[in-house]
C-alpha positions in Angstrom: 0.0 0.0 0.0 1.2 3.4 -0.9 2.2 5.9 1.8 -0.5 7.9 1.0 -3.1 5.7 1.2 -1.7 4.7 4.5 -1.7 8.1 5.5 -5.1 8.7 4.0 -6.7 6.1 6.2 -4.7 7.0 9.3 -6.7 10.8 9.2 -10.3 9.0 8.3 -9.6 7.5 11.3 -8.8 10.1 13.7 -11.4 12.5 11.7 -14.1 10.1 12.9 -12.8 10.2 16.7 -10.5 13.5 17.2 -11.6 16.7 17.6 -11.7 18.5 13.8 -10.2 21.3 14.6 -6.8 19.1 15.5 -7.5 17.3 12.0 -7.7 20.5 9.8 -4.7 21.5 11.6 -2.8 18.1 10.8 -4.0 17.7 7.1 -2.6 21.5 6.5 0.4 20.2 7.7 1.4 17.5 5.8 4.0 17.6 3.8 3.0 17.9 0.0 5.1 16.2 -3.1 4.6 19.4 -5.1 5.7 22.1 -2.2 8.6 23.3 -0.7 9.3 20.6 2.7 9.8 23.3 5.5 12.1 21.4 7.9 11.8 23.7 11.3 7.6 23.6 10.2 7.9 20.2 9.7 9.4 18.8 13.0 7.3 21.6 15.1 4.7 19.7 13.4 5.7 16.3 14.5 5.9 17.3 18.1 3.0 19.7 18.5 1.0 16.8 17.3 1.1 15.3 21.2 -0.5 18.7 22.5 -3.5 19.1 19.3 -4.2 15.5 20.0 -4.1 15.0 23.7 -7.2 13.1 24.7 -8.1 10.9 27.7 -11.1 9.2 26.2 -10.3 7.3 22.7 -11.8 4.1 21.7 -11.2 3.0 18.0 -14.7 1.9 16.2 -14.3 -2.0 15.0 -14.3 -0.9 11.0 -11.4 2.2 12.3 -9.2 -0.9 13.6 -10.2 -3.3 10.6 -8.9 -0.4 8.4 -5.6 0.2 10.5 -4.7 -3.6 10.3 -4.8 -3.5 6.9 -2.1 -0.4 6.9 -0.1 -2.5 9.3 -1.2 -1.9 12.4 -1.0 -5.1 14.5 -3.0 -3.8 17.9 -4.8 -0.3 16.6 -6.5 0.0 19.8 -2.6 -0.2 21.2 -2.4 3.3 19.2 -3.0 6.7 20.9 -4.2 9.7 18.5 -1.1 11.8 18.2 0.9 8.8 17.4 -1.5 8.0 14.4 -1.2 11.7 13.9 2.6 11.5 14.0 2.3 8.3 11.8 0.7 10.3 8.9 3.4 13.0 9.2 6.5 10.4 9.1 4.1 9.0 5.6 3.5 12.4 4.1 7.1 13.2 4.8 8.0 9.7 2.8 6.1 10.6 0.0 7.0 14.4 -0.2 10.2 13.6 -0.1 13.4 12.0 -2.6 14.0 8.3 -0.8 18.0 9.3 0.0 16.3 12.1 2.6 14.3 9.5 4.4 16.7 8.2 6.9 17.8 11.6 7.7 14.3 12.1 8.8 13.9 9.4 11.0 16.8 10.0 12.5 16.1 13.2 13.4 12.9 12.7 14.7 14.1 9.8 17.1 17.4 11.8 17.9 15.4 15.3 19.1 12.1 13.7 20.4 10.9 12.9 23.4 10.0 9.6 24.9 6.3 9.5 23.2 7.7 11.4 19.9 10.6 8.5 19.8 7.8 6.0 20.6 5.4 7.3 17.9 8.1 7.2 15.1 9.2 3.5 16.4 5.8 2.2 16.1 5.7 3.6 12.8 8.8 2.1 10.6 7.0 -0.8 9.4 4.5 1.4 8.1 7.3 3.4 5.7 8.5 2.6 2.4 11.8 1.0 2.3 11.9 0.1 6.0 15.0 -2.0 6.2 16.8 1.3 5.6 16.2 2.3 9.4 17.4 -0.3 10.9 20.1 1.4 12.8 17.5 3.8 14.5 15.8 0.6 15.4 18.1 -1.2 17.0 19.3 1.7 18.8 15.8 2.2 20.3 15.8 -1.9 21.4 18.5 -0.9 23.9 17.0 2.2 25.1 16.7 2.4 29.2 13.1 3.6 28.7 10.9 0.1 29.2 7.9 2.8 26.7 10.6 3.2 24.1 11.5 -0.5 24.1 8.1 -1.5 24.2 7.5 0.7 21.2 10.1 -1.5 18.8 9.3 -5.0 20.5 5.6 -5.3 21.2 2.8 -5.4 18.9 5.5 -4.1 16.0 6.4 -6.1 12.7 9.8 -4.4 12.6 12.2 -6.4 14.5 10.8 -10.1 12.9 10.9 -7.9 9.5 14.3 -6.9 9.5 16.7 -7.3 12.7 19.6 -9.5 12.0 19.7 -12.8 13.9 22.0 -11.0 17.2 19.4 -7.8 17.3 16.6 -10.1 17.7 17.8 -12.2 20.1 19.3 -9.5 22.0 15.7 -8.2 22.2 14.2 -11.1 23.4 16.4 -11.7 26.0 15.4 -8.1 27.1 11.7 -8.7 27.5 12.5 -11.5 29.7 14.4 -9.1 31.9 11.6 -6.6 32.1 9.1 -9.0 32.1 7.4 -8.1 28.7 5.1 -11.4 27.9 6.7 -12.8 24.6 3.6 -12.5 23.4 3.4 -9.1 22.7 6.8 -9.2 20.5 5.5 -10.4 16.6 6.7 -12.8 15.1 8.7 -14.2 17.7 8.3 -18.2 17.2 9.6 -17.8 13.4 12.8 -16.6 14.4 14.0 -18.3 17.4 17.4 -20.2 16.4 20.0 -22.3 18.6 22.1 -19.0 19.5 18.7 -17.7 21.4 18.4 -20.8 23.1 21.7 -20.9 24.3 21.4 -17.5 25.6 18.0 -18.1 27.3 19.8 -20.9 28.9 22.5 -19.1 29.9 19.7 -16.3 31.5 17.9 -18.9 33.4 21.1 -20.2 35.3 22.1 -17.1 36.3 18.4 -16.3 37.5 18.7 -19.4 39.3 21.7 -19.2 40.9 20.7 -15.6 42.1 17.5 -17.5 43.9 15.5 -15.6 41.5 12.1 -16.4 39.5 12.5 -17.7 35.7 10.5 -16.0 33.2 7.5 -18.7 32.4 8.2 -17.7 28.7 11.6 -19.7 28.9 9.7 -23.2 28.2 7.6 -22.3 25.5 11.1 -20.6 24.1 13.0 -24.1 24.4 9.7 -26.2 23.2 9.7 -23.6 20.2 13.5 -24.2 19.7 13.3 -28.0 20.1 10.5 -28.4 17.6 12.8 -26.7 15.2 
């Protein structure tokens, strides 16, 4: 699906929930393939989108989350409004843009952002054309010290299972055991387990156990995954 169709369904969505006022403001500032892209106006844009969409009560209608899983979207209801809002800026941006100023983008955004700005744009990379090219902003994020910017690469996101090299992912897996983030919530994860993983899970659990600490129940169903390989 094109970005702008992507983006296109990400503003139906939050025109039938958000306040219109907040959407006339974002659709006048999306970037536009024919215009001049504004860099300062752009990335005030990207972070005033937390304040013009700031709402407490937000509940996605079933055909709104229907439509989002079909942009790529694995949890929509998962989604807050300015991070769908920030999600059609990062498309517009994509489509507004030549491809060799995409990274640069992304990079930016994640480098000056704050935590939900950084999360936003995480949550988003699947969605972007060419995604394999941000991989290094990725795996950056999958060590942050933040558990809301982590959680933004590994839970509910195609990314990692899409692109992260074999070390990446395991090293991300290994993490949600350590903060306790149910393997559930990472995508994908059964597909690419591999030997290395297990070795390192085992490796986890004995030093959990010889601390007199809990093992992570997800452990098993790791090993069971690994064994059946």
């Amino acid at each position: 699906m094109a970005p702008e169709s992507r983006a296109r369904i990400l503003l139906a969505a939050l025109a039938r929930h958000a306040n219109s006022d907040s959407v006339d403001w974002l659709g006048g500032a999306l970037p536009q393939p024919n215009k001049a892209f504004r860099r300062s106006q752009y990335f005030g844009a990207y972070a005033g989108a937390g304040r013009r969409f700031r709402q407490l009560d937000w509940h996605l209608e079933a055909r709104d989350c229907e439509a989002l899983r079909e942009v790529g979207l694995i949890d929509p209801a998962r989604w807050s409004p300015d991070e769908l809002a920030r999600a059609a800026l990062l498309l517009a941006a994509s489509e507004a843009l030549p491809a060799e100023e995409h990274a640069g983008v992304v990079e930016e955004a994640f480098r000056k952002g704050d935590s939900a700005e950084r999360c936003a744009l995480l949550k988003s990379l699947a969605l972007l054309p060419g995604s394999q090219r941000f991989l290094k902003t990725a795996t950056e994020a999958s060590r942050a010290q933040v558990q809301e910017v982590f959680e933004a690469i590994a839970c509910e996101n195609a990314y990692p299972a899409m692109h992260f090299p074999e070390l990446n992912f395991n090293q991300l897996v290994l993490k949600a055991l350590f903060l306790e983030v149910p393997l559930a919530r990472v995508h994908e994860w059964r597909p690419r387990c591999n030997p290395e993983l297990g070795r390192m899970v085992s490796d986890y659990e004995a030093e959990r156990v010889a601390a007199r600490r809990s093992v992570p129940t997800d452990i098993a169903d790791i090993r069971r995954t690994i064994g059946a390989l």
